[in-house]
N, C-alpha and C positions, 0 to 999 in steps of 0.2 A: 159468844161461846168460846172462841177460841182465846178473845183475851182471859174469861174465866182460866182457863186451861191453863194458857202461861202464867199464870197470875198464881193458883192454885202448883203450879211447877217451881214454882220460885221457890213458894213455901216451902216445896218439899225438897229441896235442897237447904235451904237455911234451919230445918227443923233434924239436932241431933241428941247429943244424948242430954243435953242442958233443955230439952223441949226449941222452942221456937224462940230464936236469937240471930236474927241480922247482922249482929256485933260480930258474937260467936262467927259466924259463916263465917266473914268476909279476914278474921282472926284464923281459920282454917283453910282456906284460900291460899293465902300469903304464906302458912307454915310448912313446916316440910314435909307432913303426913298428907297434902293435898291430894295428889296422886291416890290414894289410901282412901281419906277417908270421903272425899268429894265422886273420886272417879271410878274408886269399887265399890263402892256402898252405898252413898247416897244418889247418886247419877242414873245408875242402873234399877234401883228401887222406885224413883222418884218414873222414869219409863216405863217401867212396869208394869205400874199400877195403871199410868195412863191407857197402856195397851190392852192388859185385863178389862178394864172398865168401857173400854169400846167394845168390846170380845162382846160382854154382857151385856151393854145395851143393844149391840145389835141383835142379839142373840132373842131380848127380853121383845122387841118390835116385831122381829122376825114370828113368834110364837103367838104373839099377841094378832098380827094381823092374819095367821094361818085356823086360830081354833076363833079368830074372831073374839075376841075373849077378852075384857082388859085388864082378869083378873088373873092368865096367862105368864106363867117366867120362862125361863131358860131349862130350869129341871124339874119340868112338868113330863119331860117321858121316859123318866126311869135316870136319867143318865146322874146324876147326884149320887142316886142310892148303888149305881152299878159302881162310882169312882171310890164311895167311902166301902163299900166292900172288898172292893180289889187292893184299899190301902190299906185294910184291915189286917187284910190275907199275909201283904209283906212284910209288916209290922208280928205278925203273927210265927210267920216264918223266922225272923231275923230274933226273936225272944226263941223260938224251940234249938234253931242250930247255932245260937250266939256262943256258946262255949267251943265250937269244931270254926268257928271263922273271925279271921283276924280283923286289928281294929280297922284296917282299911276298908277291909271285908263288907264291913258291918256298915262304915260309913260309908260307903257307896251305894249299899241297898236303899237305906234311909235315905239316899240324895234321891241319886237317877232312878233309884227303881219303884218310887213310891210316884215320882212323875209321871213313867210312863207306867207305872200300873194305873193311874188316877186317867189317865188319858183312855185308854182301852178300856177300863174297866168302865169309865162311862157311854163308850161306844157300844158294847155286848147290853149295857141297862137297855141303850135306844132298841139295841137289836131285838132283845128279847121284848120288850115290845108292839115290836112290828109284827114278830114272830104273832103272838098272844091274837093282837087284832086281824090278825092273816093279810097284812099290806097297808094298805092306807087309803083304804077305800072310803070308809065311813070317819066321817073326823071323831064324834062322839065316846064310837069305842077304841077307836085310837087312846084319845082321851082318857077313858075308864082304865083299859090298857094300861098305861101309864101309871095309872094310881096303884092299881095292883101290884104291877112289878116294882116299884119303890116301897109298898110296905113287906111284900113278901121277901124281896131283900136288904131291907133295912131287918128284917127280924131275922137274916141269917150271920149279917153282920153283928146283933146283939146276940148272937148265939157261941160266933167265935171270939169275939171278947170273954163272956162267961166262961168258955175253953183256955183262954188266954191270956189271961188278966192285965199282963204285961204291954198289950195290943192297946188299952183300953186310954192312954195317954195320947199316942201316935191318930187314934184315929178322933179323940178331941181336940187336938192343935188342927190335923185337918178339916172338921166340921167346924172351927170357929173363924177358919182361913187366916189367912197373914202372908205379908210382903216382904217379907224379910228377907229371903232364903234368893230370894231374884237376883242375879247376876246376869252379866254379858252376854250366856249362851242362852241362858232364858230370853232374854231379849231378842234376838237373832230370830229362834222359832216366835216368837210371838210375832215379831213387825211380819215375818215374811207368810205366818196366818193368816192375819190380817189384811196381807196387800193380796192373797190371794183370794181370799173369802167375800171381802167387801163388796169387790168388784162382780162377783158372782150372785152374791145375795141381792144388787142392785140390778140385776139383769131381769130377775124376777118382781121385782116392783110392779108393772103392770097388770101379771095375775095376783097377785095381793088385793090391787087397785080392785079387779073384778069378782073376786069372794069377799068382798065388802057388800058389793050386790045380793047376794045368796048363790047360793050353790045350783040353783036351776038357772041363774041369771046365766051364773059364770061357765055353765055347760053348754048355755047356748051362742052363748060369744064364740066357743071352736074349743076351748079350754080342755085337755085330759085331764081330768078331776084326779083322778087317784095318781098316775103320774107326777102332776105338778104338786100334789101334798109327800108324796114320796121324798121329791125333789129337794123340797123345801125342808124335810123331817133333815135330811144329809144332812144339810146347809148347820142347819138348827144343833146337830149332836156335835157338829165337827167345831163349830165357834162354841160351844157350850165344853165340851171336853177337850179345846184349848187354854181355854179359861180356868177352869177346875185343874187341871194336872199340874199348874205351876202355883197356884197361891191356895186350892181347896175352896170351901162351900163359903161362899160372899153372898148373904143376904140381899135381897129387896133392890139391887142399881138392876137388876136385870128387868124388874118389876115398874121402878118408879120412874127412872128414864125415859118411856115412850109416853110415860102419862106429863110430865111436865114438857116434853114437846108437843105434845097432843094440846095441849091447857093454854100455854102463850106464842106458839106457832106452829097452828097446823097445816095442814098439807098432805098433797099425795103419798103413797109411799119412798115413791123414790127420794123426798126429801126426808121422810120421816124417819125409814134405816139409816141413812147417813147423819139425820140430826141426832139420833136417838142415841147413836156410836160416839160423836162428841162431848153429850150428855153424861151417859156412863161412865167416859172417860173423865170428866170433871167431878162429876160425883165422888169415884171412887181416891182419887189424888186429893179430896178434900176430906176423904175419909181417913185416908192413909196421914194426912198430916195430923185430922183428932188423935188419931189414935199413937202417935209417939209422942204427942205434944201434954196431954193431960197429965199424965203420971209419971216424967218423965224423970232418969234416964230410965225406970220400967215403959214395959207398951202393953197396949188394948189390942184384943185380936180385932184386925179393922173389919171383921163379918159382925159381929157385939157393933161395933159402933153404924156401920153401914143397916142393922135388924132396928137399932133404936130409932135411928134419922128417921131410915125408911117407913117405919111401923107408924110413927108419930108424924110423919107427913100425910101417910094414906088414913090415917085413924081423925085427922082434922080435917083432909077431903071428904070424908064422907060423912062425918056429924052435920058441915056446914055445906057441899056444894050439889054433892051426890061427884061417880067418877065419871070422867068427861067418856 
């Protein structure tokens, strides 16, 4: 896996607006736009995505091993629908007073502020919820929970598009996600999510390991049921609305990640969140190079190519294997 990784990192440095050319790179390397186009563009992209893509798988393992479930993602509790309405919202905002603020103005909103609206706003989805289910008692209506508050606010964010029309662009680059916009300080929060969250979601491994059992099993082991699903929901919104605020909705690596570590090495959890996060992470740097490489110097939004991969991998698991 991790040769995948540097293997698939390579590409994503040799892969620019000529699509994918070795020649090319190592011809921009040498030139004087190196600094430019290797060290702020491509460098910082090519990491990116790597770190998104562990965000998501672990995110996608994490979920999967909490409802039990292994048809389970990342924004199964609202937090999706809570990020594309809060980016809706500034998108929405930035078109009503774009005539009273300047172009700085307006580019900042569109940067920072659709970030951390994408961030919060998928935190408030988890919240609301939690809220709905009254805690994290019962996984199921947790679960239901979930389903609800994503369509009830997926239909107010189609509501203020119809108000807004102008919103209505802003928030499909965000629902088809893309890596572009990732720079150095994107970078920064993401490693230092990551180094944070990892190491916490791996702590929990072993009540994973025991709601694998059932849920009378894992009660009788010593386990706080509602607590330790609380716990884990955190874990769960906090790497899922890292993820989401800098690149937006990335189909299916959150999804297909645990299942292909699950299929050719499986394992406890504790291996399985750490493999699942490598996974992702190569998935998605493999996504991100289809996707500047086909139609190049145009790009695909890498969630389009990551929904196709992933659609078309789980749609031939399960005509031929059934899922693991």
């Amino acid at each position: 896996m991790l040769v995948l990784i540097a293997v698939a990192a390579a590409a994503g440095l040799m892969t620019g607006t000529r699509g994918f050319s070795p020649s090319a790179f190592w011809a921009d390397l040498m030139g004087d736009q190196a600094a430019l186009i290797v060290g702020q563009i491509r460098a910082p992209r090519t990491l990116g995505a790597a770190l998104v893509g562990a965000l998501l798988g672990l995110g996608g393992a994490l979920a999967q091993g909490l409802f039990r479930n292994p048809l389970a993602d990342p924004y199964l509790l609202g937090s999706a629908a809570g990020a594309g309405l809060a980016v809706v919202l500034v998108f929405a905002g930035v078109s009503i007073a774009g005539a009273s603020l300047s172009l700085a103005a307006m580019a900042w909103m569109e940067r920072v502020g659709v970030v951390a609206a994408a961030f919060f706003g998928a935190l408030a989805g988890v919240a609301l919820t939690l809220l709905l289910a009254q805690g994290a008692v019962q996984t199921m209506r947790l679960l239901l929970s979930g389903v609800v508050v994503a369509v009830l606010l997926g239909a107010v964010s189609d509501l203020v598009t119809v108000a807004s029309p102008d919103a209505l662009r802003g928030k499909q680059a965000f629902m088809l996600g893309s890596t572009s916009f990732l720079g150095w300080d994107a970078i920064s929060l993401l490693a230092l999510g990551l180094g944070l969250l990892l190491p916490l979601v791996l702590l929990r491994a072993r009540a994973l390991d025991a709601l694998t059992l059932g849920e009378d099993s894992a009660a009788s082991l010593g386990l706080d049921l509602p607590r330790v699903r609380l716990v884990l929901v955190a874990l769960l919104s906090a790497t899922t609305a890292l993820a989401v605020a800098h690149v937006g909705l990335v189909a299916f690596v959150g999804l297909v990640a645990p299942h292909l570590v699950r299929r050719h090495a499986p394992g406890a959890h504790g291996w399985l969140l750490a493999a699942s996060a490598g996974m992702g992470a190569a998935l998605l740097l493999g996504a991100d190079v289809i996707s500047r490489a086909v139609i190049a110097p145009q790009e695909l939004p890498v969630g389009v190519v990551t929904a196709v991969v992933g659609g078309v991998y789980l749609f031939v698991l399960l005509r031929r294997r059934g899922l693991p």
